[in-house]
C-alpha positions in Angstrom: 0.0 0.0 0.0 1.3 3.5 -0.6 2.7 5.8 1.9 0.1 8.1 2.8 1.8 11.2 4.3 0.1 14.3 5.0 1.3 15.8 8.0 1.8 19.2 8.4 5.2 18.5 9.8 5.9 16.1 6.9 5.1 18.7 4.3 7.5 21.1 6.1 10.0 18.3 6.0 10.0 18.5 2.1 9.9 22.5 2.0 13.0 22.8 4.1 15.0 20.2 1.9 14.1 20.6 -2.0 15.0 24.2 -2.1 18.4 22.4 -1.3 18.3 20.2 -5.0 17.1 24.3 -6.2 20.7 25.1 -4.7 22.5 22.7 -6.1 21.0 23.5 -9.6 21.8 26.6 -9.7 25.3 25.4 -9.1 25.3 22.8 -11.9 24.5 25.7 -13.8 27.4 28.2 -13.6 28.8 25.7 -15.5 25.8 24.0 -17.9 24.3 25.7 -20.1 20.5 25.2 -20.6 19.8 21.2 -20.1 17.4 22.4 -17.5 15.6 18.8 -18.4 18.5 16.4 -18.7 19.8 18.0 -15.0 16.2 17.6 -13.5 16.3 13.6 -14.6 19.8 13.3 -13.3 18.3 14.4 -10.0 15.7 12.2 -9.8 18.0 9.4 -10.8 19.8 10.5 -7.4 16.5 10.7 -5.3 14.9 7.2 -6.9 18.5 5.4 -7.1 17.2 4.6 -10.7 19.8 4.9 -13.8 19.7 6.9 -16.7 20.3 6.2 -20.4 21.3 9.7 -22.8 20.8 9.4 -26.6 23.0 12.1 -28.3 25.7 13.2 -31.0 28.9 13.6 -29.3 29.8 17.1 -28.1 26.6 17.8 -26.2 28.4 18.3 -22.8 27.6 15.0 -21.5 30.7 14.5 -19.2 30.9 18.0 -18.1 27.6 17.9 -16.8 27.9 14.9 -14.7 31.3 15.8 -13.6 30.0 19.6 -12.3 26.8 17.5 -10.7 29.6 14.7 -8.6 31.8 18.0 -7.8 28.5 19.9 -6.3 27.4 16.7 -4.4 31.0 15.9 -3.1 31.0 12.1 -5.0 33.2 10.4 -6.9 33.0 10.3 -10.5 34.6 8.0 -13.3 34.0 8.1 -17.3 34.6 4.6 -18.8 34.8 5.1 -22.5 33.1 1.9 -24.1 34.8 0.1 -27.2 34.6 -3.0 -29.1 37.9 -4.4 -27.2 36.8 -3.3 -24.1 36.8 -6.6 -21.4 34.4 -7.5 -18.3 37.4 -6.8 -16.2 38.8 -3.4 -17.4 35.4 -2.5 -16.0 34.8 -4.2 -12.5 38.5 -5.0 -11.6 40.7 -8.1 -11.6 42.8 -10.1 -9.7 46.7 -9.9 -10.4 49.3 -12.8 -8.9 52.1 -11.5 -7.2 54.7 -14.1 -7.8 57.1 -12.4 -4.6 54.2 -13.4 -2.2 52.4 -16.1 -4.5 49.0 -14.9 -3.7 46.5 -12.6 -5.8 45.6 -9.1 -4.8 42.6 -7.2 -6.1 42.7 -4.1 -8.1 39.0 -2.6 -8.5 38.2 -1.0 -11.4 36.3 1.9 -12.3 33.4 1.0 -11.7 33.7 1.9 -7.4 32.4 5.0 -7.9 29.4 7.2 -7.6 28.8 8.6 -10.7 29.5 6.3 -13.2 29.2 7.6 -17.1 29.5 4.7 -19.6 30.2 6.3 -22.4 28.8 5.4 -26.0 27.5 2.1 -24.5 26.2 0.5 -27.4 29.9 -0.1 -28.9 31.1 -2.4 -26.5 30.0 -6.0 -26.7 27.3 -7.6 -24.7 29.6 -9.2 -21.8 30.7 -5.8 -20.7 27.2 -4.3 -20.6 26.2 -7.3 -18.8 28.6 -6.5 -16.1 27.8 -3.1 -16.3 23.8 -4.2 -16.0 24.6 -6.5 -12.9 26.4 -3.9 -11.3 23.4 -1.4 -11.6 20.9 -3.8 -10.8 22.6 -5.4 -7.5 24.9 -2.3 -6.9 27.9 -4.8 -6.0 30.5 -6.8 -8.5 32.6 -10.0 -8.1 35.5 -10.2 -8.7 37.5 -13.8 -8.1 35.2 -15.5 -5.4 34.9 -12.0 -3.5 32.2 -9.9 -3.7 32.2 -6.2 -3.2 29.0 -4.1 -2.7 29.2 -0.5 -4.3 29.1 2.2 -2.3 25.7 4.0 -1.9 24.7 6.1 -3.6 25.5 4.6 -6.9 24.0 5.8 -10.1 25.1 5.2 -13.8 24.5 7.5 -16.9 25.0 5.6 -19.9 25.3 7.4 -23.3 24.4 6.1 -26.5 25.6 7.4 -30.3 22.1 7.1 -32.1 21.8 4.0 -33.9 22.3 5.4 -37.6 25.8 5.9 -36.4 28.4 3.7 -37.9 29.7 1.1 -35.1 26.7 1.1 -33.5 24.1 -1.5 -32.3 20.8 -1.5 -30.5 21.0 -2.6 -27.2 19.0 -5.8 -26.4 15.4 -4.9 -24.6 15.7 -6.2 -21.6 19.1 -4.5 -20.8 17.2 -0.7 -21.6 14.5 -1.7 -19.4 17.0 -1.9 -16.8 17.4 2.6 -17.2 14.6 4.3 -15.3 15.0 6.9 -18.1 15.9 7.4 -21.3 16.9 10.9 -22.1 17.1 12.7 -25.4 19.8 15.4 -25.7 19.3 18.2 -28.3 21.8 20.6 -29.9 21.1 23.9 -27.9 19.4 27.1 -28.9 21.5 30.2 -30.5 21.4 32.2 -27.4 22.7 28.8 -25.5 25.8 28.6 -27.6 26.6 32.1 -27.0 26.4 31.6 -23.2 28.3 28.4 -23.6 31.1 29.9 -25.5 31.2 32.8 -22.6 31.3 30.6 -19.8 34.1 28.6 -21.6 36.7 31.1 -21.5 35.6 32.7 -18.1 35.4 28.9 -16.0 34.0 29.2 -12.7 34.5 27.3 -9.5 32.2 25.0 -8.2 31.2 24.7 -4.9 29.7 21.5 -2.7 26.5 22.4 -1.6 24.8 19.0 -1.4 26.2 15.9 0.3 25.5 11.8 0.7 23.5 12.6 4.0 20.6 15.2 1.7 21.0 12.7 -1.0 20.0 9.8 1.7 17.8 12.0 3.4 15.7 13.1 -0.4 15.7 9.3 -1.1 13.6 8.6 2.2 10.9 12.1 2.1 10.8 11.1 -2.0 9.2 7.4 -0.6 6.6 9.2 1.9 5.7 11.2 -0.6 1.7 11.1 -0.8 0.2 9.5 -3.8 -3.8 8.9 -4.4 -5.1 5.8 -4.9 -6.9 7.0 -8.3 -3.2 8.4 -9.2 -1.9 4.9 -9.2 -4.6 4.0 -11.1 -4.2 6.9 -13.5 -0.8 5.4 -13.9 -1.5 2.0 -14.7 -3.8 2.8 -17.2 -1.4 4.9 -18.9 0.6 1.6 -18.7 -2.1 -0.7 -20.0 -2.9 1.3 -22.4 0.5 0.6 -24.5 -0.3 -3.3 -23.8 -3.7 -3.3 -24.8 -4.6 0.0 -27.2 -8.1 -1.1 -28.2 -9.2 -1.9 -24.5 -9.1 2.3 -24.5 -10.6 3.0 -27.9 -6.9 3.6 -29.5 -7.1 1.0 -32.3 -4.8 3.1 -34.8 -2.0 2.4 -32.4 -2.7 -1.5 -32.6 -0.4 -2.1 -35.8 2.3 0.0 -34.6 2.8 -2.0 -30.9 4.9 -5.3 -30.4 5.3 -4.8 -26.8 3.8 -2.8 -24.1 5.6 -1.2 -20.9 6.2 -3.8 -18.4 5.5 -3.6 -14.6 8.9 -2.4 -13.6 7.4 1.0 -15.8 4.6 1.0 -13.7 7.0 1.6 -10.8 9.5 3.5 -12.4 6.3 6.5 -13.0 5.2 6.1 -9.9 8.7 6.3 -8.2 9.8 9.2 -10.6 6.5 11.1 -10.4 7.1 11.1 -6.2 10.2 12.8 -6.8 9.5 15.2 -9.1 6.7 16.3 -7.2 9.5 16.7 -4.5 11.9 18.4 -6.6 8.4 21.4 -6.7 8.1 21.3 -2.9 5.4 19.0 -2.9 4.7 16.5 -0.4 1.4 15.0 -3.0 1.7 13.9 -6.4 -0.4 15.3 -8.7 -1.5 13.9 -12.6 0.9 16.9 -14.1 4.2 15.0 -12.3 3.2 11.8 -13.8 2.6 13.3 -17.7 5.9 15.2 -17.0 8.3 12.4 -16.7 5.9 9.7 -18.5 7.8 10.1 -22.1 11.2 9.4 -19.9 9.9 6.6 -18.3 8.3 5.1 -21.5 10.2 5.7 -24.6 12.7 2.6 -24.5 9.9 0.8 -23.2 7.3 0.6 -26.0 9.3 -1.6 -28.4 7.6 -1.1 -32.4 6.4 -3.1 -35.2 8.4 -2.7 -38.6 5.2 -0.9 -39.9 6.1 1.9 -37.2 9.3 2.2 -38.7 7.9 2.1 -42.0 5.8 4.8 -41.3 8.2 7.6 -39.1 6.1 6.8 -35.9 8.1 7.0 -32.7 7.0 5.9 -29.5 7.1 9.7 -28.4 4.2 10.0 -30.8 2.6 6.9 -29.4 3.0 7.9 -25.2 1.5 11.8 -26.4 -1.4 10.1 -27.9 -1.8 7.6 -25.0 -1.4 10.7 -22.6 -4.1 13.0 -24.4 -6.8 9.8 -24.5 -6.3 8.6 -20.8 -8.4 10.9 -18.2 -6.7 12.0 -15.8 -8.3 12.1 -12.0 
């Protein structure tokens, strides 16, 4: 049953600490330009411990904004470029023999971090994003017969080259599933670029002004969040809906469907929605917070027919017309 919160005290609770995730974007943003969107994601990433998959050209600032984000939040941060000869064990860490002592020692990889950004993650092959998978799903790693938990909290941003790209591949399903989010980065605006080429030559320093304790504490007020019954059911709906289109009078949608959303969608909106009510000072989710991260939480979800293809229709177009059928409370 959900958490049903609505205590004065609680609701003060959230207004004294998400001005604090205000702070730190305004922090983020001495340095980032724009990405207002792709910086609100990352922080619900942080709040839902839920990891996060970025679709863009390379040059779109994708490292720089997770490495100001780890330096404002005082974590560690590593960028594991992915490539076709790229091994399980350049990731997570091996064991080397010292022949002196005749025994093995353990050297971690880069993977014992917080911030972890796997960079153009559909060019390494499947073994290494398996490890990478089993590391964000269990948040530990073996290595040898030892295994080592990650330290908390742990959150991986995994880029992707869009599939027209040569060298590319398309990840298999049930390994996207595994993102809470799939983000798609633009080019900026005119003005943006001008600001970005400003801010370029005049760097500024950034400060910490979060730490693991907020993050932990934002993790736990994010779960009390308040959330109606007939919000839950607004959500599933939305869900079913992308399984079973003529159930809700969308039959046009039928031939472009293979697969719906599965459950762990249903979970990842109603996590996600919690903390972006949050993130507006909320201690109630409303049907606005669940439209406004629904196309992040769906997109990699909905997988097409070939007639989709065929025809130019995205699943973007699909979850709009989904969103505009489905009532909300």
């Amino acid at each position: 049953m959900e958490n049903t919160n609505t205590s004065p005290l609680f609701a003060e609770q959230i207004k004294e600490q998400s001005p604090k995730w205000l702070a730190l974007k305004n922090e983020v943003k001495k340095v980032i330009v724009g990405c207002d969107h792709v910086i609100d994601r990352i922080f619900i990433g942080l709040l839902c411990n839920g990891h996060i998959l970025l679709e863009g050209v390379p040059g779109l600032a994708k490292t720089t904004l997770v490495k100001t984000i780890s330096q404002a939040i005082g974590l560690s941060f590593q960028r594991i470029q992915f490539t076709p000869d790229l091994l399980p064990a350049d990731l997570v860490g091996t064991l080397i023999y010292n022949p002196k002592t005749h025994e093995f020692t353990t050297r971690k990889g880069p993977i014992f971090a917080h911030l972890i950004l796997a960079d153009e993650i559909n060019r390494a092959p499947a073994k290494v994003q398996s490890a990478l998978l089993e590391a964000m799903q269990e948040h530990q790693v073996t290595i040898g017969e030892t295994t080592y938990p990650l330290e908390e909290p742990f959150l991986v941003l995994a880029t992707q080259n869009p599939i027209d790209q040569e060298g590319t591949y398309r990840l298999p399903e049930a390994q996207i599933d595994r993102f809470m989010f799939k983000v798609i980065l633009t080019y900026p605006k005119m003005s943006e670029e001008k600001e970005i080429v400003s801010k370029a030559f005049n760097p500024q320093k950034i400060y910490t002004v979060l730490d693991k304790e907020n993050i932990t504490q934002g993790q736990k007020l994010v779960n009390e969040v308040y959330i109606d019954e007939k919000v839950i059911d607004y959500i599933i709906q939305i869900v079913f809906a992308s399984r079973n289109p003529k159930d809700y009078k969308l039959d046009d949608l039928i031939p472009f469907i293979a697969h719906g959303a599965s459950p762990r969608a249903t979970l990842a909106l109603t996590h996600a929605a919690k903390a972006y009510a949050f993130l507006k000072k909320r201690h109630f989710v409303i049907p606005d917070d669940v439209k406004a991260v629904a196309l992040d939480i769906l997109r990699h979800r909905i997988l097409l027919t070939y007639e989709a293809e065929a025809e130019n229709v995205s699943t973007d177009v699909i979850i709009q017309k989904i969103l505009r059928t489905i009532t909300a409370p």
